[in-house]
N, C-alpha and C positions, 0 to 999 in steps of 0.2 A: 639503459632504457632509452628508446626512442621518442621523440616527442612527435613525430611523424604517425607513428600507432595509437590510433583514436579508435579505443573499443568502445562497445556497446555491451554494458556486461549485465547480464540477467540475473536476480539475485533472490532467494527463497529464502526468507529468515525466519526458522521455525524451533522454536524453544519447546521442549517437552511440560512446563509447568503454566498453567493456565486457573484463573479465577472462577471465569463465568460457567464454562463447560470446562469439566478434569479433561485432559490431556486432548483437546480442543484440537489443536495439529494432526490427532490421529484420528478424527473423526473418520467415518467412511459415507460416501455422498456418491451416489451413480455407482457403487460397489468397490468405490478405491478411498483411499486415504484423500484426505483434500487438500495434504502437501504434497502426494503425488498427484493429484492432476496439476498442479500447479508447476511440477517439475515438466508434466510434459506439456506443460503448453509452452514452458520457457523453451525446451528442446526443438517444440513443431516451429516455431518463427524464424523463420530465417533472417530476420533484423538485429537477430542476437547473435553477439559474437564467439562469446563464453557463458555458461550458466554455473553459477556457484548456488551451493547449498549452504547455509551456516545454522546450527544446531548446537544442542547441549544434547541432546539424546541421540547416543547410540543406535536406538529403534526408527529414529527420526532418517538417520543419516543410511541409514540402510535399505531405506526405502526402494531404493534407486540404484541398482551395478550398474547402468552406463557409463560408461570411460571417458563421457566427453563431459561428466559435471565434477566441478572442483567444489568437492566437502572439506569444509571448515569448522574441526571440534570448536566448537565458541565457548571461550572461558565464561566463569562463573559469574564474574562483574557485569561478565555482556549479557547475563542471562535473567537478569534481578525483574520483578514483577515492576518495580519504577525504570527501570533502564529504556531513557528513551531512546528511538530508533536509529539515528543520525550518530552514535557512537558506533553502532554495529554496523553501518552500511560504511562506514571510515575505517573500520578492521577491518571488511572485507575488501574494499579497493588496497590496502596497506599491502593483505597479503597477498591477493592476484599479483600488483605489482612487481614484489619482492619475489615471486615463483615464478614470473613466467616474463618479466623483463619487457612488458608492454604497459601502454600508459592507457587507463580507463578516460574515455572521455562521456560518458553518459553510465548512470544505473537505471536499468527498469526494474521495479520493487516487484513480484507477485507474490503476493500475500495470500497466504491459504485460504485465508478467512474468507474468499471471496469466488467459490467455487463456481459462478454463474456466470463471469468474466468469458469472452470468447476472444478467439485469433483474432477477429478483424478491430476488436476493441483496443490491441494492442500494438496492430500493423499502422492505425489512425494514428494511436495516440504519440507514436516514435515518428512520425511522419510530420506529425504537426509542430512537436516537438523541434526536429530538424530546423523546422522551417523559421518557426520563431525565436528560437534561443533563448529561453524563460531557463532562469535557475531552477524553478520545479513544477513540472505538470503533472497537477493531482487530480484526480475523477472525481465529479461530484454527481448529483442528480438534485432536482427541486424538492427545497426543502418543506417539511410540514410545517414547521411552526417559523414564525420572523423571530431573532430578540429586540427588534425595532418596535414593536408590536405586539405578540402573545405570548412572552416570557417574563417573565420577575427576577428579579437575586435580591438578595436578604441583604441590606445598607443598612449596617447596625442595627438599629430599635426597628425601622423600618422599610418597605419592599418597593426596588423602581424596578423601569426596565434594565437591563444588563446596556443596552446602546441608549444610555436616558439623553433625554435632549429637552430640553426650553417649548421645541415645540408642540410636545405631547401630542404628539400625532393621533389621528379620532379613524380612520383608514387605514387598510392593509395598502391601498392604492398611493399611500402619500408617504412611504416611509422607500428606502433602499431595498434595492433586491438582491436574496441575499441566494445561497446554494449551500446544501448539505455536503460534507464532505464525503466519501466513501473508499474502498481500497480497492477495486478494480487495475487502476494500473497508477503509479506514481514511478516521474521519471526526475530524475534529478542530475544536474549536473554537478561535472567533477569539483567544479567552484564551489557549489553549494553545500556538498558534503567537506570539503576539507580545508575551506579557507572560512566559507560565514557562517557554517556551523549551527545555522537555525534549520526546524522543522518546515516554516512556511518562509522563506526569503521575502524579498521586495519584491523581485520579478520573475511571481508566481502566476501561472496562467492557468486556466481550466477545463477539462477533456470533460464534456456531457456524456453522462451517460443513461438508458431509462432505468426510472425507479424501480421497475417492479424486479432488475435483474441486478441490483445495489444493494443487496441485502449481506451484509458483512455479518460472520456468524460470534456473535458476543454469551449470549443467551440459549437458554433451550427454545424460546416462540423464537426466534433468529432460525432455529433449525426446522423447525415446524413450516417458516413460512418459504424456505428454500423448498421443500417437499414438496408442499403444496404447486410450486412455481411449477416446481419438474413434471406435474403430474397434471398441472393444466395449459401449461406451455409449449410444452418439451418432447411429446408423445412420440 
């Protein structure tokens, strides 16, 4: 393996068992599945070097005959409803490596769940990426609520803010600004996934993107409001 070969590897991680919606991955959105559009957007970017699939489902993984994406049956462990994601993006740089004798220097995540995503959101977001060298560039858009501000959590008997502070802030104007996370595009580097092994490192940076095309589909109103988008957006 050369340390000279700095990929850009595009990576689809779609488990066939799901909470919110049953088999969620195989939804169909614009008349495809919405881990194949997500295959072919990883396909259209030419910023990508390699695009892998990683799946437990057979039906997953079959999505897609092109010869140029590397499917990877993902084992059982990798596929557990708590299995956080930063194991399975560390198996799949393992196995690229070990197959194909080049060395991953970046992943772009596209995440099914996120069918509203466009090329140019991810030509930006690899570009910016490049330029600043952040362990991980994650998409957010403005969030609705602050926890500075208009959220609680339960402290034993009883409820502060989640970011409580002394100064009990009386304004949305006098607390920190905060951003919603979403899955649009997260890129991470090789450090990030294999040596610090956290989901948000220290030097995480943020790719904007607008709210009303940030809608990650969790929920059935997730999928409602994705329709609605397409049908007053999208025409």
């Amino acid at each position: 393996m050369k340390n000279s070969d700095q990929i850009t590897l595009g990576l689809i991680a779609a488990r066939k068992n799901s909470k919110g919606v049953k088999n969620k991955n195989l939804l169909f959105i614009k008349n495809k599945p919405i881990t194949k559009i997500a295959i072919n957007l990883a396909l259209k970017c030419s910023e990508i070097d390699y695009v892998l699939l990683s799946s437990d489902s057979k039906k997953i993984l079959q999505l897609s005959n092109n010869k140029k994406i590397i499917k990877i049956n993902r084992s059982k462990k990798l596929s557990l409803d708590k299995t956080p994601m930063v194991p399975v993006i560390a198996d799949a740089i393992k196995y690229f490596e070990k197959n194909l004798k080049k060395k991953v220097s970046k992943v772009v995540l596209f995440d099914p769940t996120s069918p509203l995503r466009k090329i140019e959101d991810i030509k930006k977001a690899i570009k910016y990426f490049e330029k600043k060298t952040p362990d991980l560039l994650c998409s957010v858009n403005e969030a609705s609520h602050n926890p500075y501000f208009s959220m609680l959590e339960k402290n034993k008997k009883f409820f502060n803010l989640p970011k409580y502070s002394n100064k009990n802030p009386g304004s949305r104007q006098s607390v920190p600004l905060v951003y919603e996370i979403n899955t649009i595009v997260w890129i991470y580097s090789r450090n990030a996934i294999m040596k610090i092994k956290k989901r948000i490192p220290k030097k995480t940076l943020i790719f904007k993107t607008k709210k009303k095309r940030s809608i990650d589909i969790d929920t059935k109103d997730d999928i409602n409001k994705i329709k609605f988008y397409l049908n007053n957006y999208e025409k």
